[in-house]
C-alpha positions in Angstrom: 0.0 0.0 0.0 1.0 3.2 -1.1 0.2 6.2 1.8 0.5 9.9 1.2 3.9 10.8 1.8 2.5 13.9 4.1 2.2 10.9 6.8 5.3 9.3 6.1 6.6 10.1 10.0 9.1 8.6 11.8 7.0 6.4 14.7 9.9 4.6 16.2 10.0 5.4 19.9 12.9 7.0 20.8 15.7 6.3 23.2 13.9 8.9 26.0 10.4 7.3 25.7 11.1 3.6 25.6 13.2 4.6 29.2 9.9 5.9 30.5 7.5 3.5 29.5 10.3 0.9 31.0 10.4 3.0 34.4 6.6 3.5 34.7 6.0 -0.4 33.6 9.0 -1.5 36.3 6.7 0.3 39.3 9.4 2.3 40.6 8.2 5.7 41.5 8.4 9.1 39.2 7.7 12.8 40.1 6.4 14.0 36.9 7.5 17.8 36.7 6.0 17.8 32.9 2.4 17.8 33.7 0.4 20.5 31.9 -2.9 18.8 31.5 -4.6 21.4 33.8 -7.4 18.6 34.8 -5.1 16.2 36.1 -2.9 18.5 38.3 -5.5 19.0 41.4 -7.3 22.1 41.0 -10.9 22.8 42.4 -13.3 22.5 39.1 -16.9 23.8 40.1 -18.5 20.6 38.5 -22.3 21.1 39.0 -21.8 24.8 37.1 -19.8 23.4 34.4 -21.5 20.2 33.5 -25.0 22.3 34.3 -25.0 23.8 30.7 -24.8 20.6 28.3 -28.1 19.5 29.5 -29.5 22.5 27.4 -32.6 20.6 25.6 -31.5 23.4 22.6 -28.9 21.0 21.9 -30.8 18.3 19.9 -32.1 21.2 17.5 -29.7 21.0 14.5 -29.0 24.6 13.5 -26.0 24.6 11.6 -23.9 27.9 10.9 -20.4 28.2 9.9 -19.2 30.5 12.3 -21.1 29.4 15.2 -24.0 30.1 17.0 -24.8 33.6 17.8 -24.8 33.0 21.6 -21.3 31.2 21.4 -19.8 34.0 19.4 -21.3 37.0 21.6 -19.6 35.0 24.3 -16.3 35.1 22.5 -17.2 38.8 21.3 -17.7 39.4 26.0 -14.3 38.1 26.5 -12.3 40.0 24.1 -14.2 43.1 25.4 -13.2 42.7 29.1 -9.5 42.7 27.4 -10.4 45.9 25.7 -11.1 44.9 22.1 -14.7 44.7 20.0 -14.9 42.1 17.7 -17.9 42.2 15.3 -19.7 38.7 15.3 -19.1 38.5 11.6 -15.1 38.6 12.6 -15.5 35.2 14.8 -15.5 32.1 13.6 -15.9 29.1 16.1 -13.2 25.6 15.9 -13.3 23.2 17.5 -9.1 23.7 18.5 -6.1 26.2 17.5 -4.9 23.3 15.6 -8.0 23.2 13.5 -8.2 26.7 13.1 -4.5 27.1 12.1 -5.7 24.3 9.7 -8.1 26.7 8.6 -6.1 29.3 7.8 -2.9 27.7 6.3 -6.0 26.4 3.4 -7.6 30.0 3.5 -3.6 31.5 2.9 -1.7 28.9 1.2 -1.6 27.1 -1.9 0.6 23.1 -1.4 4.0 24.4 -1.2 3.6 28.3 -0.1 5.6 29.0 3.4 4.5 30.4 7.0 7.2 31.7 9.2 7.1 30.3 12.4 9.6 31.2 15.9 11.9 29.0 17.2 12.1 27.7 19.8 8.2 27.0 19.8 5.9 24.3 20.6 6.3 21.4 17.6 2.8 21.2 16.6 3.3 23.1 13.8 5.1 21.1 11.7 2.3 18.0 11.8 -0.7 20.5 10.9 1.4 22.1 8.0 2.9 19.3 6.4 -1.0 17.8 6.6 -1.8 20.5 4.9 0.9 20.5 2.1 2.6 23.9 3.8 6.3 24.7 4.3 7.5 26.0 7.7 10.6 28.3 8.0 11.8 29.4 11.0 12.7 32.6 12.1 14.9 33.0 15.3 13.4 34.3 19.0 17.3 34.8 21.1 17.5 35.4 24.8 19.8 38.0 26.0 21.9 36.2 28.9 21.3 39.6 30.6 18.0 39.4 31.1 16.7 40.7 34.4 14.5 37.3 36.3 12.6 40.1 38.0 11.3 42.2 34.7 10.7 38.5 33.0 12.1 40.3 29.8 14.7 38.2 27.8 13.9 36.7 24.8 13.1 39.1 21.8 12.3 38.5 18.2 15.0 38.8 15.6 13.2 41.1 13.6 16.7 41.5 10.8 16.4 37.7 10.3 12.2 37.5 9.9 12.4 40.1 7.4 15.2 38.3 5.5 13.4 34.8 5.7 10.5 36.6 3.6 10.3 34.7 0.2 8.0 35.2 -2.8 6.3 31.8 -1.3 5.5 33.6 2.2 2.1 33.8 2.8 1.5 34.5 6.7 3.7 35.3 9.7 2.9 33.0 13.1 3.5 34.8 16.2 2.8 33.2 19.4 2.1 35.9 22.5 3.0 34.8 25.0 5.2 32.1 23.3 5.2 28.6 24.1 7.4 27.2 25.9 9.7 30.2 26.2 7.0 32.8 28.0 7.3 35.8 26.1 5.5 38.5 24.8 5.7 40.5 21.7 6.9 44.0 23.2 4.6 47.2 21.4 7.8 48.0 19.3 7.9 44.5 18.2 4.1 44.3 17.2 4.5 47.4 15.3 7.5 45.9 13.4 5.4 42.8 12.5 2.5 44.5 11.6 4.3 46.5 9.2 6.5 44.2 7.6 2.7 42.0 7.3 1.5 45.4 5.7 4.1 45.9 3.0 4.9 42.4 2.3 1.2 41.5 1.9 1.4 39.1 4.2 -1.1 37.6 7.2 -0.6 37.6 10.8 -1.6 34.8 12.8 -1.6 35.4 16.4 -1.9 32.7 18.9 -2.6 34.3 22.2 -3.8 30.7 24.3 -1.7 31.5 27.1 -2.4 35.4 26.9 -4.2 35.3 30.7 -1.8 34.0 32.4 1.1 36.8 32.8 3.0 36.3 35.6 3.6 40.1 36.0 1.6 42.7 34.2 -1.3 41.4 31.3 -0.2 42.8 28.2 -2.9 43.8 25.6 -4.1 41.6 22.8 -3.6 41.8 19.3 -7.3 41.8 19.0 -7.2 45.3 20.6 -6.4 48.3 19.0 -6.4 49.0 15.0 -4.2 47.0 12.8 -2.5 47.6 9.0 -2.9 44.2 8.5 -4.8 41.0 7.8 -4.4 40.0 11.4 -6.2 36.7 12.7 -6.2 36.1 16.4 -6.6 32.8 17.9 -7.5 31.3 21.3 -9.7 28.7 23.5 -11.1 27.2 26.1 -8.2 24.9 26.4 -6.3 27.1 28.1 -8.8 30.2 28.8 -11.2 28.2 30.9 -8.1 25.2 31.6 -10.7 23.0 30.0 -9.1 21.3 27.0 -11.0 18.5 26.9 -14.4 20.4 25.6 -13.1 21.3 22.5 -13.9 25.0 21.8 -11.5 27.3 20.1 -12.0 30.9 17.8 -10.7 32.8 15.1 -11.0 36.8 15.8 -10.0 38.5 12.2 -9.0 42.1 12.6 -7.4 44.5 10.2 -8.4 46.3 7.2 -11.8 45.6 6.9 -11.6 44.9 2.4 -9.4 42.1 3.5 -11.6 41.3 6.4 -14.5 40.6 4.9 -13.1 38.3 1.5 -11.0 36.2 4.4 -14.3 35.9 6.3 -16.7 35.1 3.4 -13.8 32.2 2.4 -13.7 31.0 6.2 -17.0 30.5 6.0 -17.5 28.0 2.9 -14.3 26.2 4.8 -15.9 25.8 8.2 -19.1 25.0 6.1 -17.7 22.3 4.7 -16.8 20.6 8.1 -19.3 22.3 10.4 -17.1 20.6 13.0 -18.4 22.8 16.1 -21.0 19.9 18.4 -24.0 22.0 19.5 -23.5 21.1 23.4 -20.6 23.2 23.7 -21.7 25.8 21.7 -24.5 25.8 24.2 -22.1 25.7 27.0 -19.2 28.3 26.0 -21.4 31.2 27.6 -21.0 29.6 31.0 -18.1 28.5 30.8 -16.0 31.5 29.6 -18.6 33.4 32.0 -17.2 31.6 34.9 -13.4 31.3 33.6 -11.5 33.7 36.6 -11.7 30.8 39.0 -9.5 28.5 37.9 -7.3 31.0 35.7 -6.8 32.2 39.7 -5.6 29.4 40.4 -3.5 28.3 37.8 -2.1 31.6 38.2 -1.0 31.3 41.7 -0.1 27.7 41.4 2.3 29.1 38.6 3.7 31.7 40.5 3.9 29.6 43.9 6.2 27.0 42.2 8.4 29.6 40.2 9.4 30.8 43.7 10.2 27.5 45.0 11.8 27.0 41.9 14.2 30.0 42.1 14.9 29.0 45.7 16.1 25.6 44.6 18.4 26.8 42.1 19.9 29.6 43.9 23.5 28.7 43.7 23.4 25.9 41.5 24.8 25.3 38.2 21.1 25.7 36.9 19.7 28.8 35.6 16.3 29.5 35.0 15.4 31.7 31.9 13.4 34.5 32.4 9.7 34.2 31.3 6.1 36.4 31.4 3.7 34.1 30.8 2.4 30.7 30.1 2.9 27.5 32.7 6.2 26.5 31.6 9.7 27.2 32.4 12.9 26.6 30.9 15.8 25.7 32.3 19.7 26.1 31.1 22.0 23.4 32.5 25.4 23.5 31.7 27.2 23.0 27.9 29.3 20.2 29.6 25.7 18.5 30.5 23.7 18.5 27.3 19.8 18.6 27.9 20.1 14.6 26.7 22.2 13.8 29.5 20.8 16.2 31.9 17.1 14.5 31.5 18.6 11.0 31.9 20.4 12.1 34.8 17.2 13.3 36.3 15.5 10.2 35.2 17.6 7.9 37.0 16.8 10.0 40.3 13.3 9.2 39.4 12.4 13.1 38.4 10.8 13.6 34.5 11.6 16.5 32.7 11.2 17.5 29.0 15.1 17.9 26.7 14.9 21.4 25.4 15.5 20.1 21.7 12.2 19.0 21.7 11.1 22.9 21.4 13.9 23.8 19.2 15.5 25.8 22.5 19.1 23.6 21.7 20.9 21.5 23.5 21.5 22.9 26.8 18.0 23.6 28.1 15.7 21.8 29.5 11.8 22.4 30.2 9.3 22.0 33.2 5.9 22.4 33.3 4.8 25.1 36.6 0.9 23.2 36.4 3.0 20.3 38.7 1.0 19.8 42.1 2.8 21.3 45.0 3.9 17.6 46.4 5.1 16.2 43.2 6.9 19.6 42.3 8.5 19.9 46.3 9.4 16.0 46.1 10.7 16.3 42.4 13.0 19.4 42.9 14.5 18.0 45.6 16.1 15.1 43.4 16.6 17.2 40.5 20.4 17.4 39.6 21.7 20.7 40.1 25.9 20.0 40.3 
């Protein structure tokens, strides 16, 4: 049998894996310092109010639209104006995840072969949706200055020199993702006004992928959705994250920008989304609710974040560990020394029975390594302790 070569991955388990199947199957104990999945890491979800909403009898009328429901979009239309931004209805367009949207929009942008610049180091889901979708991926660079002040959180900015020169006749769209994942940073106002120009005059799109965007660990910054922009500019987001409830399945495209370009990209979105009408009508149903009652565990995530970057810092103090400076976002990466190697540095922590994710898996290089701030206080105390740090 002859499969499309767009799925011809490489599914041998690597070297890392097959070690921690083998410790997990072996029954010796492992503090898991990777955990992200927000429903598995112990925090109070008010069950009754957020199971309340898919009972809604509504939900066995079939109404289809492409967009959405009205109700679900006015919801999305609320949250965006409690971050200061007003987004027609017409401008949102419901998915059923960020990966479907980018989906989405890499068919709305790109014919099988055009290009999207993406950052690196970023999260690797990128290169599954676009090869799946017949796109090229070039990366532009995101560096850290080895300055950069812990207590500001500023340190890694965009190489705006090297974007601009990565700009082919095959470019279609720039991906920015604020704050990034797993790095924590946001796009500073002098670099979104750099993107959005360089969108402007190389006729390009901006995709924005703002997931993480309520969860600053100093001051929020604004979103893209706020504010005027000079270019096709499409914002994306979701419950996954907003409401720590990725197992609903509710995401959103927010289009902003000239409003010629607006409304063609919108009227194509539509036959798209049409075409799949993948959005279930319980959620829709339920999205009101839940984005309604989303501050409680964004709280808490919040201070769970904060509470283990502290312990974090404290454990490191005067080790040959560095934590880089971050924003945003539930991660945190880690720089162990060049004479380590993130490879040897995760086996090392392995063997002590602590998990933690090799930087290269990001693109961050070999001497970094990544851990996930969502960890439950005891498995995060217990796990630091047995970290290497000499």
């Amino acid at each position: 049998m002859n499969f499309s070569e767009r799925t011809n991955w490489n599914l041998a388990e690597n070297e890392l894996t097959a070690a921690i199947r083998e410790r997990r199957a072996s029954g010796r104990g492992l503090f898991d310092l990777t955990l992200s999945n927000p429903t598995h890491c112990g925090f109070d979800y008010d069950a009754a109010t957020l199971l309340a909403p898919l009972h809604n009898l509504k939900a066995l009328d079939y109404e289809p639209d492409p967009f959405g429901m009205t109700t679900a979009r006015e919801a999305v239309a609320r949250y965006y104006s409690d971050a200061g931004a007003s987004i027609p209805l017409d401008r949102i367009c419901l998915t059923t995840s960020t990966s479907e949207a980018y989906s989405f929009l890499f068919r709305l942008l790109c014919n099988p072969g055009d290009e999207v610049l993406v950052a690196s180091p970023s999260y690797p889901l990128f290169d599954f949706i676009a090869r799946l979708d017949d796109v090229q991926l070039r990366e532009y660079p995101l560096l850290y200055d080895p300055n950069a002040d812990l207590a500001s959180g500023q340190g890694w900015y965009l190489d705006l020199h090297a974007l601009e020169a990565s700009i082919t006749a095959r470019t279609k769209a720039i991906i920015l993702v604020h704050p990034n994942n797993p790095t924590g940073n946001f796009a500073s106002q002098e670099e979104r006004a750099a993107l959005e120009t360089l969108c402007a005059t190389h006729d390009l799109a901006l995709i924005v992928d703002e997931v993480f965007l309520d969860y600053s660990i100093g001051p929020p910054q604004p979103s893209f959705a706020a504010g005027e922009s000079n270019c096709l500019t499409f914002v994306l987001s979701g419950i996954s994250k907003v409401c720590g409830l990725p197992q609903m399945k509710a995401s959103w495209i927010a289009a902003c920008g000239p409003s010629s370009l607006v409304s063609e990209a919108m009227q194509r979105i539509e036959i798209i989304a049409d075409t799949f009408l993948s959005m279930n009508a319980p959620v829709q149903h339920a999205l009101p609710t839940w984005l309604a009652t989303r501050h409680s565990i964004q709280q808490q995530i919040r201070e769970r974040t904060r509470t283990n970057l502290a312990l974090l810092d404290a454990h490191l103090q005067g080790t040959s560990i560095q934590r880089l400076a971050m924003q945003a976002g539930w991660t945190a990466v880690l720089r162990v020394p060049r004479t380590v190697g993130s490879r040897e540095f995760v086996v090392a922590a392995l063997d002590r029975g602590v998990l933690v994710q090799p930087g290269n898996f990001y693109g961050l290089g070999d001497a970094r390594a990544v851990v996930s701030l969502l960890t439950p206080p005891d498995i995060w105390a217990s796990g630091l302790q047995l970290l290497p740090t000499d």
